[in-house]
N, C-alpha and C positions, 0 to 999 in steps of 0.2 A: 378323235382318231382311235377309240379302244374299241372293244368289241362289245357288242350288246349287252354279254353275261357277267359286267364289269360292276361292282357293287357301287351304287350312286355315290357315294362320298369317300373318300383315300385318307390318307395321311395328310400331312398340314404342308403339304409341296401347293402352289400353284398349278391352276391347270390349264392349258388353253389361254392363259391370259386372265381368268378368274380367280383373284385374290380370294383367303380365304378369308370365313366372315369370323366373328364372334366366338364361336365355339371350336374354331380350328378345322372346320371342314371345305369342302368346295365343292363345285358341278362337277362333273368330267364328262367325257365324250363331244363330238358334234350332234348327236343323235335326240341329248338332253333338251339344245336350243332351238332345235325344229320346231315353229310356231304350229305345224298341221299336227305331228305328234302331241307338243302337247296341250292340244285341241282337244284330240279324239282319248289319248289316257288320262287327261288332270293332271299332267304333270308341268307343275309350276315351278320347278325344282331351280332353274336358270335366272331367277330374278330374286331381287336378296327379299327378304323377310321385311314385310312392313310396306314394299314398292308401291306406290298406287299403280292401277295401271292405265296405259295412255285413252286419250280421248280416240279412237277409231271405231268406225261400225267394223261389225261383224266379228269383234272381240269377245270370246266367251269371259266373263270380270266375275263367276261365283266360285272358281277356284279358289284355292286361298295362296297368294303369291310366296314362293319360299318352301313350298310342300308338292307332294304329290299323294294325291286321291283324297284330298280335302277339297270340301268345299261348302257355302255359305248354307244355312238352312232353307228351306222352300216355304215361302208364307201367301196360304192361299194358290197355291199350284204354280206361283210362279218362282223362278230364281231371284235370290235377294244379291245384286250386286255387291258384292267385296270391295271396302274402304277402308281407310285406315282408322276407322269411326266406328267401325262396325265390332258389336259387344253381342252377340248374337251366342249360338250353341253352331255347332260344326258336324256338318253331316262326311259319314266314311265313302268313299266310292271308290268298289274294285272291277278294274278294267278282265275280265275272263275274256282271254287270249282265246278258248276255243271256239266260242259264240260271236262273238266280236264285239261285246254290247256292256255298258257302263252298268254293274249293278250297286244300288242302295245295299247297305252293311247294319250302317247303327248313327246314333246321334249322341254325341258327346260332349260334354259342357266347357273345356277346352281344347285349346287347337294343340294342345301339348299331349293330353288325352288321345283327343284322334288320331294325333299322327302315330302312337305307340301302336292304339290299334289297329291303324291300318298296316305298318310294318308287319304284326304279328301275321295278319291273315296274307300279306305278302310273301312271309316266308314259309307259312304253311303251304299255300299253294303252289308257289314254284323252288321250294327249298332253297339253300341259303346262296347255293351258288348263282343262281339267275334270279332272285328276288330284286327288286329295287325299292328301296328304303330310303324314310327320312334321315334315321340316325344313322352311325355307324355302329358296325356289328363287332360284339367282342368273341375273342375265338371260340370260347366257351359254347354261345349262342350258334356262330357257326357250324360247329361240331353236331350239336342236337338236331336244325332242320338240313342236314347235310343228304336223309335219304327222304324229303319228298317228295323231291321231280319225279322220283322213281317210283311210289307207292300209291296209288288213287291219288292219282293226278283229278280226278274232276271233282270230289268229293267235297273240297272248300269251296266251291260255287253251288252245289247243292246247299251247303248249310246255310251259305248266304242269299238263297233264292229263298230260303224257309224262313228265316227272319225277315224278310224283305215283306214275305206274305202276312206275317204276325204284324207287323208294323203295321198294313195298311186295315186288318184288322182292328188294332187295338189302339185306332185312332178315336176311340169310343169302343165302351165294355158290352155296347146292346147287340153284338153279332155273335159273341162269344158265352159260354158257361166257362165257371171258372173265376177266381176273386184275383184282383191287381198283383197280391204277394207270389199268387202262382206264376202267373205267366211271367212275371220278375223272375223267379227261380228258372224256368222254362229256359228266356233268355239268357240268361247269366252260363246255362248248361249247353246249350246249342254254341253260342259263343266260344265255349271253354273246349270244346269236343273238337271246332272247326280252327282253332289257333294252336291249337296240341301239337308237336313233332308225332311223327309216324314212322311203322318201323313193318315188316312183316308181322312181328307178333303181337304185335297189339291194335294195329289195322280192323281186324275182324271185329274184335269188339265195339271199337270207335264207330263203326259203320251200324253195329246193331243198336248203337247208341242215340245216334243218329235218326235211324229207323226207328224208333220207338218214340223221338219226339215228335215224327211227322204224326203218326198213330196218335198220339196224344192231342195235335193240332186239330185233327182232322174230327175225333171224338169229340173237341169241345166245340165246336159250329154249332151255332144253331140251328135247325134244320131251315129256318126260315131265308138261309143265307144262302146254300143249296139248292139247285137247279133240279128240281125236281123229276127230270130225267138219270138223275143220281141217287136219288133217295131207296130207301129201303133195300130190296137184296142186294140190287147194284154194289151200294156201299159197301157193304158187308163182306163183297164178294173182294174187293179192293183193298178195304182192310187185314182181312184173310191172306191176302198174298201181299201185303208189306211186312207181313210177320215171318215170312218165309224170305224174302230177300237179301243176299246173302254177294252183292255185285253192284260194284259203281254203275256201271256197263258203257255205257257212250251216244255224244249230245244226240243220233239219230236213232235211238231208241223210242217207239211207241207203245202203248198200253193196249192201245184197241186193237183187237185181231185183225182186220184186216185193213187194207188204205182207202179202200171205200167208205167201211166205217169209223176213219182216224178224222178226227176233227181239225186236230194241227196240220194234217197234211191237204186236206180242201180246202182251209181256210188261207194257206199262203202258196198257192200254186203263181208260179211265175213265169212267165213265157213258156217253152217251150216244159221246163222242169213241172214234174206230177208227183214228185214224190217216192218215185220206183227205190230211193236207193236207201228210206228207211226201213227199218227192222217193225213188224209189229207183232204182237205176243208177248212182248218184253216183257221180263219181270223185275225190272233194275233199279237202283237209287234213278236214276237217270230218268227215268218212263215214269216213275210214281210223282215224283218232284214237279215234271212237267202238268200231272192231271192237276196236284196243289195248285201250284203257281198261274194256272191260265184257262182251266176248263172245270172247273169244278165247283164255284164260288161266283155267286153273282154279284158285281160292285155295285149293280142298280141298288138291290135289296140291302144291302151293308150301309148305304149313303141314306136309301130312305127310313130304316133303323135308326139312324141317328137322328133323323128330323123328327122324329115319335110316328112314322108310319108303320104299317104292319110287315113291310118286308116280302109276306110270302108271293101277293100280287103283282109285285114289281119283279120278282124271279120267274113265275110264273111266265109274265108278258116277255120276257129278252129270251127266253126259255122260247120260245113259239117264234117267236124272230128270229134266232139263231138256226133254230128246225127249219125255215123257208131260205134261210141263207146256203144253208144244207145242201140242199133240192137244186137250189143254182149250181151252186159247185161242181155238182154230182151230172148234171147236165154236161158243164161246160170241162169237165175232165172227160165224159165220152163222146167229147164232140159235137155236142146239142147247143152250144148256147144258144138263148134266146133271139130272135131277131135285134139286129140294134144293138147287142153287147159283144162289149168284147173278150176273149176266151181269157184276158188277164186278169185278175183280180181289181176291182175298183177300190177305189183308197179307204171308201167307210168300209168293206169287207175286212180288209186290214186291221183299222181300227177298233172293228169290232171283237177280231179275233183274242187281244189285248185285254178283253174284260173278261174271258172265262167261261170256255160252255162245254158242255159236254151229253152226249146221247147214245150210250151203246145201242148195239143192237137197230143202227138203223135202220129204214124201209129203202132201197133200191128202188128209182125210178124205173119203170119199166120200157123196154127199147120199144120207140114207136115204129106204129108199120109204117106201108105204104101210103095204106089210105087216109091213116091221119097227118101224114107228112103233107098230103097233097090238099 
């Protein structure tokens, strides 16, 4: 019965009928025990610490029960069900309210570990008054994230999209330049920057901070990871303007000048929706993060890196398939689609979109006439 902005755990009162546990805390609200909520956030917060959870389909069980945005490690792509058995490492997951979508954080060797960290980035992102946290907060703590609902609000899901990208990276060192110690110091620094309190005057900096790890990320690729419609000036041109970036900006922010040549915007057109109402030219945290995180970086060429292939021919091939995915789009946004499709996206388009492409500067289908219509 409280309001949303109510910090998960109170004083040592009963609440609702939920005694308190061990450490003197409790659930509060109705909003906590919502099975669909804590579905879609990971939030396990309403079942005590330890609970197995019951035998029913359709149960998400890699939460970790007791916690919110923990959840078990992923072994081999799939989720490792949660037991009371289970001696594993604990992956962080923060729900970004403006996307609507679960992101990877970090992987921590206790669940004691994780959960600190995920409060941390909890409270960085929505400061202390609307965060929801494992532990309870002491005033002190309160005090310091108290302005950053109000200061680059997007900015902790940037950081944790750039770690998200370095992880799937540096699942193996053969995509990257660069020794193990660095990319530890990397993380340890993007980490440190995205859990920081925020303030006007120190914002700026933390954002250029920010900015310069991406530049860093982006510098150590190996070119063979790199979609070759990226390479050379392109690059250079992109790197040149992260160094001038100076603005979180917001999630409908694009890079590419125009929507015809925006790749994010052709690759998820949905019904009736084209696109119309993103920005492109962008020059924002927000636009650059997007090229990192999903068009810039081939996972063909990163996967086949690891098996001891060459890389550059598997980027090359999704590279030329992406371009003819292109061509579809680009039809069925002016109303051409092919015979027999239909103007919505098909589910491998989708899926494709997910591994990362990207092609400034592309060719424009030409409007047919008459006579070839006919």
């Amino acid at each position: 019965g409280r309001p949303r902005s109510t910090m998960a755990f109170v004083d040592r009162r009963p609440c609702n009928g939920v005694a308190k546990d061990a450490e003197g805390f409790a659930p509060i609200g109705e909003w906590i025990t919502a099975d669909q909520l804590g579905k879609k956030l990971g939030d396990r917060r309403y079942m005590q610490k330890g609970q197995p959870y019951p035998d029913s389909p359709g149960n998400s069980r890699a939460f970790v029960p007791g916690y919110i945005g923990l959840r078990t490690e992923m072994k081999d792509g799939a989720l490792v069900p949660w037991t009371p058995e289970y001696d594993g490492r604990y992956e962080v997951m923060l729900w970004d309210t403006a996307k609507a979508v679960q992101r990877f954080a970090a992987v921590r060797d206790t669940v004691e570990e994780a959960a600190t960290l995920y409060d941390c980035l909890s409270l960085a992102f929505h400061g202390s008054r609307f965060a929801n946290t494992n532990y309870e907060l002491d005033m002190v703590t309160r005090e310091r994230y108290s302005n950053n609902a109000r200061t680059g609000k997007g900015f902790v899901p940037i950081a944790v999209q750039l770690l998200k990208t370095e992880a799937a990276l540096l699942g193996g060192s053969e995509a990257v330049h660069g020794t193990l110690k660095e990319w530890e110091d990397w993380r340890e620094s993007v980490t440190s920057v995205a859990t920081s309190p925020r303030t006007e005057e120190n914002f700026p900096g933390m954002l250029k901070q920010l900015m310069q790890a991406m530049i860093w990320l982006v510098r150590n690729l190996k070119e063979q990871v790199i979609y070759p419609s990226w390479r050379g000036e392109n690059l250079q041109k992109l790197l040149q303007a992260m160094e001038k970036c100076d603005s979180v900006g917001s999630k409908t922010d694009h890079y590419y000048p125009t929507q015809l040549e925006c790749r994010s915007c052709l690759l998820n057109l949905k019904g009736e929706s084209k696109g119309e109402k993103n920005g492109h030219s962008m020059r924002t945290a927000e636009a650059f993060i997007r090229v990192v995180d999903s068009e810039l970086i081939s996972l063909d060429a990163v996967h086949d890196l690891r098996q001891g292939g060459e890389g550059d021919d598997k980027a090359m091939a999704e590279d030329l398939k992406l371009k003819d995915i292109e061509m579809e789009c680009l039809l069925r946004l002016q109303g051409q689609a092919p015979s027999g499709q239909s103007k919505k996206p098909t589910r491998g388009i989708g899926c494709t979109a997910r591994l990362g492409w990207a092609r400034p500067g592309s060719v424009q289908p030409k409007a047919q006439t008459e006579g070839e219509k006919a």
